[in-house]
N, CA, C and O atoms as CSV, one atom per row, in Angstrom:
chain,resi,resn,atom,element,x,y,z
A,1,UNK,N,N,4.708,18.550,-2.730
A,1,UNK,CA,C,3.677,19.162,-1.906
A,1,UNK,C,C,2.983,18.149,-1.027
A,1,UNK,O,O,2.494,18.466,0.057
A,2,UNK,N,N,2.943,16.604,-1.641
A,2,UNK,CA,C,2.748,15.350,-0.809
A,2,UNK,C,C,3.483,14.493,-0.265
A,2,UNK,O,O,3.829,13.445,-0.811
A,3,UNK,N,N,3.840,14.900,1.025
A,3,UNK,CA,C,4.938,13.425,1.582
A,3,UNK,C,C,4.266,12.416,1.939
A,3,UNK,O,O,3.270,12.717,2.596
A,4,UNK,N,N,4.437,11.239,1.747
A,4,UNK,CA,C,3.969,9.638,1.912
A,4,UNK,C,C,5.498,9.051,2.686
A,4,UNK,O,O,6.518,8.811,2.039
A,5,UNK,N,N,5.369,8.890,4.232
A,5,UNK,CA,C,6.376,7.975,4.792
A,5,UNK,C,C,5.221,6.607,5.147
A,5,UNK,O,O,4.044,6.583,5.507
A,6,UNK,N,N,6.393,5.391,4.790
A,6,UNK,CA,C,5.818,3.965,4.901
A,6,UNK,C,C,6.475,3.555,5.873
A,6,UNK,O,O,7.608,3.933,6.171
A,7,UNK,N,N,5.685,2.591,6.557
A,7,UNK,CA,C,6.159,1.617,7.884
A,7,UNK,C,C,5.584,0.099,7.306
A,7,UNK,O,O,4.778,-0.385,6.510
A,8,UNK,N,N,6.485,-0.224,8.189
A,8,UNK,CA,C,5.563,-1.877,8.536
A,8,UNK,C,C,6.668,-2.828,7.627
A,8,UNK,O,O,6.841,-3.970,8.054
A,9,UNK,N,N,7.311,-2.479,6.580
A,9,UNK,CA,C,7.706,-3.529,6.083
A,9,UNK,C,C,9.048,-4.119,6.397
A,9,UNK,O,O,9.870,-3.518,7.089
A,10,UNK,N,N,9.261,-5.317,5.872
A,10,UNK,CA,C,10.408,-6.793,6.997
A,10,UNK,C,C,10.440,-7.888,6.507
A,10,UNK,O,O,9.756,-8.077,5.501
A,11,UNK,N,N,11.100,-8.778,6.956
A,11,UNK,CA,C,11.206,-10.100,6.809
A,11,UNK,C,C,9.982,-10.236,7.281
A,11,UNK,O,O,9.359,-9.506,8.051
A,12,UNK,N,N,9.502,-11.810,6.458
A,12,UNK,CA,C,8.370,-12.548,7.384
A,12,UNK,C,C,8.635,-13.779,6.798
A,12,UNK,O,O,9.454,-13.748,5.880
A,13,UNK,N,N,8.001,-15.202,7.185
A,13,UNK,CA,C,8.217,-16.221,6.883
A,13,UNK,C,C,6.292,-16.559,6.118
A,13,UNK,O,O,5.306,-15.843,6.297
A,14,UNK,N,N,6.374,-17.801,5.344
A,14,UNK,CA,C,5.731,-17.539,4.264
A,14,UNK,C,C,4.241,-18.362,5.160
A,14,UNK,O,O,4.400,-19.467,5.679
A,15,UNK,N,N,3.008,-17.709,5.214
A,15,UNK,CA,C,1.911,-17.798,6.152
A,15,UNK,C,C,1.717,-16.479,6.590
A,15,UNK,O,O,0.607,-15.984,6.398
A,16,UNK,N,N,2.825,-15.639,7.291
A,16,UNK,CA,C,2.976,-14.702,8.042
A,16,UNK,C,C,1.920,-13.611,7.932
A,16,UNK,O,O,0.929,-13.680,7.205
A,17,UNK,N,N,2.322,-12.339,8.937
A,17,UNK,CA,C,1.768,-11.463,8.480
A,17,UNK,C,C,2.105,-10.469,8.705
A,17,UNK,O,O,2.706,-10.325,9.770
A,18,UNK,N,N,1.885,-9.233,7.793
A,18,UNK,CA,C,2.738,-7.863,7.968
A,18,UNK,C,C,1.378,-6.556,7.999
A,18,UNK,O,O,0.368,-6.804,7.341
A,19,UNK,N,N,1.442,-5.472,8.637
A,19,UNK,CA,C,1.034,-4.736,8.538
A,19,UNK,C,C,1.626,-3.414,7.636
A,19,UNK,O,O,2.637,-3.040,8.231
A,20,UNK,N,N,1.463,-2.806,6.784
A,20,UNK,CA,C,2.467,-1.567,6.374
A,20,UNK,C,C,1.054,-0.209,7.047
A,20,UNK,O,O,-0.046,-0.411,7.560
A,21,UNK,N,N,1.727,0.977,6.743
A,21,UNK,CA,C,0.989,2.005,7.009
A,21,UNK,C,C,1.951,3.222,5.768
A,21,UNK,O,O,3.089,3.191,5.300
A,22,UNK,N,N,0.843,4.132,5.628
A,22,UNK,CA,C,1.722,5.228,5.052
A,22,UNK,C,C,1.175,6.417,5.610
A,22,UNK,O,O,-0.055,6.353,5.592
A,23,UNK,N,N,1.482,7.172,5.960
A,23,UNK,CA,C,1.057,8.744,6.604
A,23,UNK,C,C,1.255,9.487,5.752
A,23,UNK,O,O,2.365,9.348,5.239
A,24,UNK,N,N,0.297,10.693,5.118
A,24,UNK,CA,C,0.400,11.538,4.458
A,24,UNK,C,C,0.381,12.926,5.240
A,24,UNK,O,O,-0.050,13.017,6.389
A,25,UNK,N,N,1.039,14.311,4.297
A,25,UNK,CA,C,1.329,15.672,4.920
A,25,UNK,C,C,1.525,16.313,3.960
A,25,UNK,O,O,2.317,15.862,3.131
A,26,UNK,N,N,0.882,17.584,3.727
A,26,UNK,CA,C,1.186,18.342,2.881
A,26,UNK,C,C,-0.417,18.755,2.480
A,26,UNK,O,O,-1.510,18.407,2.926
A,27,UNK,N,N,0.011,19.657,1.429
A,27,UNK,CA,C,-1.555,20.042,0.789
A,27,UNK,C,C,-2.260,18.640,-0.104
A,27,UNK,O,O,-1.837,18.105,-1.129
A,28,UNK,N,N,-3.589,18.280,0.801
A,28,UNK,CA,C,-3.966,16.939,0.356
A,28,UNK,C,C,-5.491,17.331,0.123
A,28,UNK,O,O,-6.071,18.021,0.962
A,29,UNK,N,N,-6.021,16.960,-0.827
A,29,UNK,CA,C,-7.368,17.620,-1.116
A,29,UNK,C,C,-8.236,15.986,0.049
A,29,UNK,O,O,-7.725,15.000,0.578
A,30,UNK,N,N,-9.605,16.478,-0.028
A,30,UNK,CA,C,-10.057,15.500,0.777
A,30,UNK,C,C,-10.723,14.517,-0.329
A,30,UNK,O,O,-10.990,13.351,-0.040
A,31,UNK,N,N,-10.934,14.977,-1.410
A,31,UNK,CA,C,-11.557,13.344,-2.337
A,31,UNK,C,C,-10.095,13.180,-2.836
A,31,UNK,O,O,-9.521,14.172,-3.286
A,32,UNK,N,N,-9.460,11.976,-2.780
A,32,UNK,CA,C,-8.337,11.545,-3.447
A,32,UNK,C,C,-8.497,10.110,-3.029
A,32,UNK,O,O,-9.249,9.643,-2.173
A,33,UNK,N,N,-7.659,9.530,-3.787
A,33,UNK,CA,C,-7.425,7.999,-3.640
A,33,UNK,C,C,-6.325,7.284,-3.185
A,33,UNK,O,O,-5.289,7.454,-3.826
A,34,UNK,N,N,-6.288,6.458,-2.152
A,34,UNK,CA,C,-4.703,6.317,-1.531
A,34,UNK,C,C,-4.704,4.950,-1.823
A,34,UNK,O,O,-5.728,4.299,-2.032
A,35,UNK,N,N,-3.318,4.415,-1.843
A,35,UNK,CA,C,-2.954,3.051,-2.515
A,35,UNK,C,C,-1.955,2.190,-2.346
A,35,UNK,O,O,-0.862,2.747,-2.241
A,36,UNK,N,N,-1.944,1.227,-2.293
A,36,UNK,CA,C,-0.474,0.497,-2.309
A,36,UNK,C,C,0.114,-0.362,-3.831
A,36,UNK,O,O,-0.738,-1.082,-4.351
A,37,UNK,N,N,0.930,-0.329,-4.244
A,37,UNK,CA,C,1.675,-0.706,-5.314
A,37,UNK,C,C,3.227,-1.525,-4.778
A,37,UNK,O,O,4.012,-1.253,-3.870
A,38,UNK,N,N,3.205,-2.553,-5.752
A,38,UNK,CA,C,4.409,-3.139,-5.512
A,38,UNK,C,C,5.371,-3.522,-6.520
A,38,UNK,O,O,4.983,-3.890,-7.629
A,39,UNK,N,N,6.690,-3.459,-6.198
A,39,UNK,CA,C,7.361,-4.399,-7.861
A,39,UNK,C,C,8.821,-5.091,-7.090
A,39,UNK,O,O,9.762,-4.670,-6.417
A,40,UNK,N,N,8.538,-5.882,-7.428
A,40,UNK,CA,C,9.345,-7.228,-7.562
A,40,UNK,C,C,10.723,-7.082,-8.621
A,40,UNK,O,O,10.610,-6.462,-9.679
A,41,UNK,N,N,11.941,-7.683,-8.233
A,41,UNK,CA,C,12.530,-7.625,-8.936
A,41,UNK,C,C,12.544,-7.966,-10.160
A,41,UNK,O,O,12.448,-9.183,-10.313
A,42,UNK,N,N,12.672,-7.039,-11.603
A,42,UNK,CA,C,12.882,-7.391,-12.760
A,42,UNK,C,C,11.276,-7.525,-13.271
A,42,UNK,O,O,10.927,-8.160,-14.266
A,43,UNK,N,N,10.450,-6.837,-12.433
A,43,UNK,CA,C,8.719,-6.516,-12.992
A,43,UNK,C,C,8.309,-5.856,-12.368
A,43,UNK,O,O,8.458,-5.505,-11.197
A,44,UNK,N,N,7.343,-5.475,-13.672
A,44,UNK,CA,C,6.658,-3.650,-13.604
A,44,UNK,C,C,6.045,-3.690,-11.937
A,44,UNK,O,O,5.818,-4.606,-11.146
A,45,UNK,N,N,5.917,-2.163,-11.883
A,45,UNK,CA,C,5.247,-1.707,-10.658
A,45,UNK,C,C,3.653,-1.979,-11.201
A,45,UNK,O,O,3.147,-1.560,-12.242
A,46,UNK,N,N,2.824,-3.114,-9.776
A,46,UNK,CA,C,1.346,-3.140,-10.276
A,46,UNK,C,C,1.375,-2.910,-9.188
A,46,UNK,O,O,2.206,-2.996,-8.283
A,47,UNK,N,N,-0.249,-2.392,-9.370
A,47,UNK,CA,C,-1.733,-1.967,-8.018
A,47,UNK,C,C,-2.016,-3.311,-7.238
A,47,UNK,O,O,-2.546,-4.303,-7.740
A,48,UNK,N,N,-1.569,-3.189,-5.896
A,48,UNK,CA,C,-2.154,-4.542,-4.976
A,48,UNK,C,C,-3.526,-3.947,-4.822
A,48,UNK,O,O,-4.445,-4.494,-5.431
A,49,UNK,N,N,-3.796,-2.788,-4.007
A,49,UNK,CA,C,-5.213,-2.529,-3.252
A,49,UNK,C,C,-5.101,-1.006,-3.151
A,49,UNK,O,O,-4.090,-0.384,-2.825
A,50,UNK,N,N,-6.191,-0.547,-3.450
A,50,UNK,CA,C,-6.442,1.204,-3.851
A,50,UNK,C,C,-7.692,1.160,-2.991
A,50,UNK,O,O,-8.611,0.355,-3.134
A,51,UNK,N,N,-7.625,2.013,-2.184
A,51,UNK,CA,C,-9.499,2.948,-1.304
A,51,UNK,C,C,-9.455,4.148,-1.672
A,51,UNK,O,O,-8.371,4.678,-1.915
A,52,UNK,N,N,-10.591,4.790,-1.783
A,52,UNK,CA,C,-11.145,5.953,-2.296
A,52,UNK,C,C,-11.837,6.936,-0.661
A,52,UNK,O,O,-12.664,6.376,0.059
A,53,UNK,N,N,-11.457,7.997,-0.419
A,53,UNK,CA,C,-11.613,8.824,0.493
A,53,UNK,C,C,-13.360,8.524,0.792
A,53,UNK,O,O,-13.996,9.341,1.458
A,54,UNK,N,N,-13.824,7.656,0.397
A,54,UNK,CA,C,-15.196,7.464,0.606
A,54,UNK,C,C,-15.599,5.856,1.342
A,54,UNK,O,O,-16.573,5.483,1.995
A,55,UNK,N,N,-14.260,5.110,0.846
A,55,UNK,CA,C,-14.185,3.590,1.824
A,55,UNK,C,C,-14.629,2.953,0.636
A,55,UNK,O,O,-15.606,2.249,0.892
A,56,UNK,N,N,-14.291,2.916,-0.609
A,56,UNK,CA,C,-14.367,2.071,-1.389
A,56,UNK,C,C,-13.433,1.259,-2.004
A,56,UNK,O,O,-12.364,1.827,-2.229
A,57,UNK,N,N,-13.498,0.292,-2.289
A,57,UNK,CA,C,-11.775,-0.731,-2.403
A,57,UNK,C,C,-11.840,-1.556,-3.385
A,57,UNK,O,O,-12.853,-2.051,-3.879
A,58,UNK,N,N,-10.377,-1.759,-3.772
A,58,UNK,CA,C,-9.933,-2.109,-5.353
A,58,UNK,C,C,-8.808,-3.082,-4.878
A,58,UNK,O,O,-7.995,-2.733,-4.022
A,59,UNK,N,N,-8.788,-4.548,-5.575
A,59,UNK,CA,C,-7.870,-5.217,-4.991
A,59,UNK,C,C,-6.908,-5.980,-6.510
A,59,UNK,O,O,-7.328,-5.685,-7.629
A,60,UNK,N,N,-6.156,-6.549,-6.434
A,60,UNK,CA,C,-5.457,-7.073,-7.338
A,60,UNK,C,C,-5.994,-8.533,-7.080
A,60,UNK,O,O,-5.986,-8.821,-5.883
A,61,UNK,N,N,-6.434,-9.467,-7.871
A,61,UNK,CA,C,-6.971,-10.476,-7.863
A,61,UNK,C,C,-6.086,-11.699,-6.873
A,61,UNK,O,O,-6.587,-12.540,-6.126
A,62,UNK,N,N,-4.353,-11.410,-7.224
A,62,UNK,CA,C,-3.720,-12.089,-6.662
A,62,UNK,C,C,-3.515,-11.919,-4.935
A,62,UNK,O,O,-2.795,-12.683,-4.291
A,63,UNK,N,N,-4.185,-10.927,-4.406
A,63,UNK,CA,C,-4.241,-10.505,-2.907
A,63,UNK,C,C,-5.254,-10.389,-2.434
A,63,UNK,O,O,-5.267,-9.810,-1.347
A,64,UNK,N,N,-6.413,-10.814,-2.938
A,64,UNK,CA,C,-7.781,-11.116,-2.559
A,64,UNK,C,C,-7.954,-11.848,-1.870
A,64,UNK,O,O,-7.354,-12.915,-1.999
A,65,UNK,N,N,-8.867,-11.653,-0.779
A,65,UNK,CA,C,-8.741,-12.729,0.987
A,65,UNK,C,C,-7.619,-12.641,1.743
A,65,UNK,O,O,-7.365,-13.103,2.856
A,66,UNK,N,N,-7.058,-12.064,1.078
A,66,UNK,CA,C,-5.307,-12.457,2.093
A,66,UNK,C,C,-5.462,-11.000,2.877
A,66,UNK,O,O,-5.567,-10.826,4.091
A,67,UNK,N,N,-5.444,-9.890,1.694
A,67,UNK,CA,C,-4.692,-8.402,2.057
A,67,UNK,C,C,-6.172,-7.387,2.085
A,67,UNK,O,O,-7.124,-7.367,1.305
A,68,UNK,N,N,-5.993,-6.877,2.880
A,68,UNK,CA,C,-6.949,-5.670,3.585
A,68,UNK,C,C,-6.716,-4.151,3.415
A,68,UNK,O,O,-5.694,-3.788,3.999
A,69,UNK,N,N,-7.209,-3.423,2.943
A,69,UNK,CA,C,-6.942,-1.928,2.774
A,69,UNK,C,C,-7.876,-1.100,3.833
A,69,UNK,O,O,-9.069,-1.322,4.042
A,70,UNK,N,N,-7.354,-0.451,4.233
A,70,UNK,CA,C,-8.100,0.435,5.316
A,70,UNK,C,C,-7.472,2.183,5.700
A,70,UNK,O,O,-6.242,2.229,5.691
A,71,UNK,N,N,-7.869,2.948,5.878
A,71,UNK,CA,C,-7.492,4.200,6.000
A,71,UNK,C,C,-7.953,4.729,7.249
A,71,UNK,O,O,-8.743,3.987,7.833
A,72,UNK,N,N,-7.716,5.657,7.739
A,72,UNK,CA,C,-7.863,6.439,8.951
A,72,UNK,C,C,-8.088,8.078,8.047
A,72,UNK,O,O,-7.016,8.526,7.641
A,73,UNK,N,N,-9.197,8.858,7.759
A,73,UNK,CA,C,-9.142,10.041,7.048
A,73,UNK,C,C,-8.768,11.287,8.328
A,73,UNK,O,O,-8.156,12.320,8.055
A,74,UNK,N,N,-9.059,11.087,9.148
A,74,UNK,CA,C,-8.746,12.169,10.176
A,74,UNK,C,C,-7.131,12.297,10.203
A,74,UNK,O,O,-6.697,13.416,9.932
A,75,UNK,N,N,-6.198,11.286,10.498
A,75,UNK,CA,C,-5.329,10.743,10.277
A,75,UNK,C,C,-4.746,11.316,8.738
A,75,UNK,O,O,-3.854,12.163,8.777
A,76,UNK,N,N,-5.043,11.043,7.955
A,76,UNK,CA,C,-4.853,10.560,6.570
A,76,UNK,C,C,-3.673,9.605,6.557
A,76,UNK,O,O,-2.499,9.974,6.556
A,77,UNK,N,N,-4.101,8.303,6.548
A,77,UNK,CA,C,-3.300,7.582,6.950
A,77,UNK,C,C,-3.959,6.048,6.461
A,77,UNK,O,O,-4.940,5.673,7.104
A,78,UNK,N,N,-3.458,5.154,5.353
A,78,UNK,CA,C,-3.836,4.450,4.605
A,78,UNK,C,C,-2.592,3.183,5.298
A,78,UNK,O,O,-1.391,3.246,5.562
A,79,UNK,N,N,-3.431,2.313,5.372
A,79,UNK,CA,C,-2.928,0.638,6.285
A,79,UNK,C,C,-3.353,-0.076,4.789
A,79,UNK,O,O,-4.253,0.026,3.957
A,80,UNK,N,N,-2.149,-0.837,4.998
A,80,UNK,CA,C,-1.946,-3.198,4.212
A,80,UNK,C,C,-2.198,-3.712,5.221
A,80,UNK,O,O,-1.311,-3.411,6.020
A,81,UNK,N,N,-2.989,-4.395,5.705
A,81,UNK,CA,C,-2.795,-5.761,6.489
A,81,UNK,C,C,-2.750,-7.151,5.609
A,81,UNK,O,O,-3.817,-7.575,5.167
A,82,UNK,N,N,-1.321,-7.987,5.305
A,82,UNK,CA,C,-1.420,-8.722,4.635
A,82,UNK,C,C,-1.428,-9.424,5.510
A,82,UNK,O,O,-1.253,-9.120,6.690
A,83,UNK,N,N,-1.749,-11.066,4.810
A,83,UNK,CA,C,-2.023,-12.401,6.008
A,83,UNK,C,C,-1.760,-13.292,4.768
A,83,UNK,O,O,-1.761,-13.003,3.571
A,84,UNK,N,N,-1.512,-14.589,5.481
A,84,UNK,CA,C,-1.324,-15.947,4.526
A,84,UNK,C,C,-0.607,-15.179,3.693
A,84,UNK,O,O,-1.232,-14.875,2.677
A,85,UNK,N,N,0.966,-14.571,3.795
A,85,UNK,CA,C,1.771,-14.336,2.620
A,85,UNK,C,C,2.635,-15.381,2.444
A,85,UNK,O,O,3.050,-16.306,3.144
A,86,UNK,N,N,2.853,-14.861,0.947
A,86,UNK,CA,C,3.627,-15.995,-0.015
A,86,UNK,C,C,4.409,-15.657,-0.334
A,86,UNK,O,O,4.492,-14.437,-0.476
A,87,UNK,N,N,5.575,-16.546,-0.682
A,87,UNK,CA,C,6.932,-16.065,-1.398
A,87,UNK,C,C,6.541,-14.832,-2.315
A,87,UNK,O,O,6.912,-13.768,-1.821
A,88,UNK,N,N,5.982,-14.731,-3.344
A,88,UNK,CA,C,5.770,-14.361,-4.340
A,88,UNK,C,C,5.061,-13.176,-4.044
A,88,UNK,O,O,4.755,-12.413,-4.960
A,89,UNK,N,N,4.760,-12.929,-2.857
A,89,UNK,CA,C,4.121,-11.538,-2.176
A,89,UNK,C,C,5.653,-10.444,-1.733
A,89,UNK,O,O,5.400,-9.362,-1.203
A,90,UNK,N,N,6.994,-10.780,-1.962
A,90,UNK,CA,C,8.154,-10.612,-1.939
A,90,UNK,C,C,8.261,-9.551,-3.087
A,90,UNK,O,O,8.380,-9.795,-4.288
A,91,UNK,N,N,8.167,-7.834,-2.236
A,91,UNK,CA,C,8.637,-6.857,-2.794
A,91,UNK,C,C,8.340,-5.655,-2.505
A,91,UNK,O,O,7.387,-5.566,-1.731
A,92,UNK,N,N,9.007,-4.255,-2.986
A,92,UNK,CA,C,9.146,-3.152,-2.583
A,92,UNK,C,C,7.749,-2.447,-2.303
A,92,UNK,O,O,7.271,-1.781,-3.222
A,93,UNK,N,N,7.274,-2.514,-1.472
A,93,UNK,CA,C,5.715,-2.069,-1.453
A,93,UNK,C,C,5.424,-0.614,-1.532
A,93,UNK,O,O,5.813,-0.199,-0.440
A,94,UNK,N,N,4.862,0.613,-2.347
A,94,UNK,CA,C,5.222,1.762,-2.324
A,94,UNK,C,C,3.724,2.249,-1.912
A,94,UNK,O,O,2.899,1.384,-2.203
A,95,UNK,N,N,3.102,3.517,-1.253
A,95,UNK,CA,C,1.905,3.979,-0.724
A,95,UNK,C,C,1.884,5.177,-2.751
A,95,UNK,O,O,2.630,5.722,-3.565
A,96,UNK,N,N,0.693,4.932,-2.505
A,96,UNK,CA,C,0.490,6.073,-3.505
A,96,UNK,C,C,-0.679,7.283,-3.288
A,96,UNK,O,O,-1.678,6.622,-3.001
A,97,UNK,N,N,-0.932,8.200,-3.281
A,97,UNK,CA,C,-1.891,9.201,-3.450
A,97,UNK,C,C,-2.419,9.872,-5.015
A,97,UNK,O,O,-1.549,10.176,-5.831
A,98,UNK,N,N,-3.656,10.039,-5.297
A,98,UNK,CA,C,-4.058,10.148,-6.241
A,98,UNK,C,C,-5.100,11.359,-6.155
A,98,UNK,O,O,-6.190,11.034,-5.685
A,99,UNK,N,N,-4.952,12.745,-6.539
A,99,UNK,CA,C,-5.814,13.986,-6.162
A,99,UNK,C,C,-6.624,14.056,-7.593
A,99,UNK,O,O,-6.254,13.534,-8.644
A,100,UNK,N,N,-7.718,14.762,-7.395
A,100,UNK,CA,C,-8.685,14.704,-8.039
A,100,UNK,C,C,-8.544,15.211,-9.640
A,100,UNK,O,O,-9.431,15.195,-10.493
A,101,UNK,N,N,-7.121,15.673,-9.783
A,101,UNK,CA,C,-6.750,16.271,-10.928
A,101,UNK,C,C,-5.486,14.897,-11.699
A,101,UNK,O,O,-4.822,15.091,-12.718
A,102,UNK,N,N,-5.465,13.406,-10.729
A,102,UNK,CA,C,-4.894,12.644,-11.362
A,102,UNK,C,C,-3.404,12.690,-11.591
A,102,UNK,O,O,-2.759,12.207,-12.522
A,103,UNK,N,N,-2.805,13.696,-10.051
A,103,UNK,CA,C,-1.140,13.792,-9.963
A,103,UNK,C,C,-1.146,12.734,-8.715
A,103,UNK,O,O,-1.860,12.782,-7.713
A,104,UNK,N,N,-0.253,11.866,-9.019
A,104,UNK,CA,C,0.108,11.078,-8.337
A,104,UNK,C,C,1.115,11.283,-7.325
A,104,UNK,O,O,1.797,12.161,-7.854
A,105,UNK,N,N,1.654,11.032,-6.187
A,105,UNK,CA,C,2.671,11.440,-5.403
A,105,UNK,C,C,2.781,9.814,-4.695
A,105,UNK,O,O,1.778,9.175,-4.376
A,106,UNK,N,N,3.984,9.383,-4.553
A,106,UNK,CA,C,4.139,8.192,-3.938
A,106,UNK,C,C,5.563,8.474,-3.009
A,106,UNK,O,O,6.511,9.243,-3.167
A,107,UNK,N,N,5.233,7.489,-1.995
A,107,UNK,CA,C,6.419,7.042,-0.881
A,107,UNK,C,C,7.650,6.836,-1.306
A,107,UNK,O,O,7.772,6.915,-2.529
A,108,UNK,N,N,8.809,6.547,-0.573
A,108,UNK,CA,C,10.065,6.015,-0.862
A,108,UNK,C,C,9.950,4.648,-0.787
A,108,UNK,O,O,10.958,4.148,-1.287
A,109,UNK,N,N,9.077,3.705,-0.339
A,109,UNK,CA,C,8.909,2.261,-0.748
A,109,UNK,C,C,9.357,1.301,0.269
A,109,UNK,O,O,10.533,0.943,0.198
A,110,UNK,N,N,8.755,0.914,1.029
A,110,UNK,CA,C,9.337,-0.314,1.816
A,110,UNK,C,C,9.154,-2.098,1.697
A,110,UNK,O,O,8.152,-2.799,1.552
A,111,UNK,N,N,10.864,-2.482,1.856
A,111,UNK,CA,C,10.775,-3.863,1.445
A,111,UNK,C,C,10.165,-5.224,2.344
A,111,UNK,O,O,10.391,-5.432,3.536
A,112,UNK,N,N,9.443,-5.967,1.544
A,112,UNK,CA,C,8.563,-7.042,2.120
A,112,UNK,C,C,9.179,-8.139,1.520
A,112,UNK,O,O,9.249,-8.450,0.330
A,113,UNK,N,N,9.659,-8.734,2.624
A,113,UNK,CA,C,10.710,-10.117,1.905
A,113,UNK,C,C,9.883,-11.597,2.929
A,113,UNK,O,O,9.834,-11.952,4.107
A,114,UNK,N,N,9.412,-12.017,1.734
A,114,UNK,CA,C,8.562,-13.385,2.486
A,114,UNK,C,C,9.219,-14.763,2.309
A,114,UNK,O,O,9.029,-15.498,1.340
A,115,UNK,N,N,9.956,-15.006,3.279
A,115,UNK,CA,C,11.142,-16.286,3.123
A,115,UNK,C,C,11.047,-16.991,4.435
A,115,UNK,O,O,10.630,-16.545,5.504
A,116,UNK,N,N,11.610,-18.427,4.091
A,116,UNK,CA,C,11.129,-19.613,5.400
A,116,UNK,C,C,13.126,-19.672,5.921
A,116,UNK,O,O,13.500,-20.383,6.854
């Protein structure tokens, strides 16, 4: 009932910087929580940075200063701006949505490969 298509993700070299975006469609309540998640080969899927339909933000300690969460609600449309990436910032980045009843719906996932 929620489609999540992702953009933005690519090669980059390690400093770089990538933007992703995810666009949402479908029946979307207006308090929900939109998100980005990532996993790396051969480890679990974790939370980089989560905003709340109100502009409130949740970051993963390891992407703090670097990576930016931002949304467009008219839009419904949730942005990464990463900066100063690192090898280790290298992986499938997925958008997530979170409705007030705690069903999750996520993207098909786009890859972020940070290499010199």
């Amino acid at each position: 009932q929620v489609r999540l298509v992702e953009s933005g993700g690519g090669p980059v070299q390690p400093g770089g910087s990538l933007r992703l975006s995810c666009a949402a469609s479908g029946i979307i309540f207006s308090t929900n929580f939109m998100g980005w998640y990532r996993q790396a080969p051969g480890k679990q899927r974790e939370l980089v940075a989560a905003i709340t339909s109100g502009g409130s933000t949740n970051y993963a300690d390891s992407v703090k200063g670097r990576f930016t969460i931002s949304r467009d609600n008219a839009k419904i449309t949730v942005y990464l701006q990463m900066n100063s990436l690192k090898p280790e910032d290298t992986a499938v980045y997925y958008c997530n949505m979170r409705d007030p009843y705690s069903r999750d719906s996520w993207g098909q996932g786009t890859q972020v490969t940070v290499s010199s």
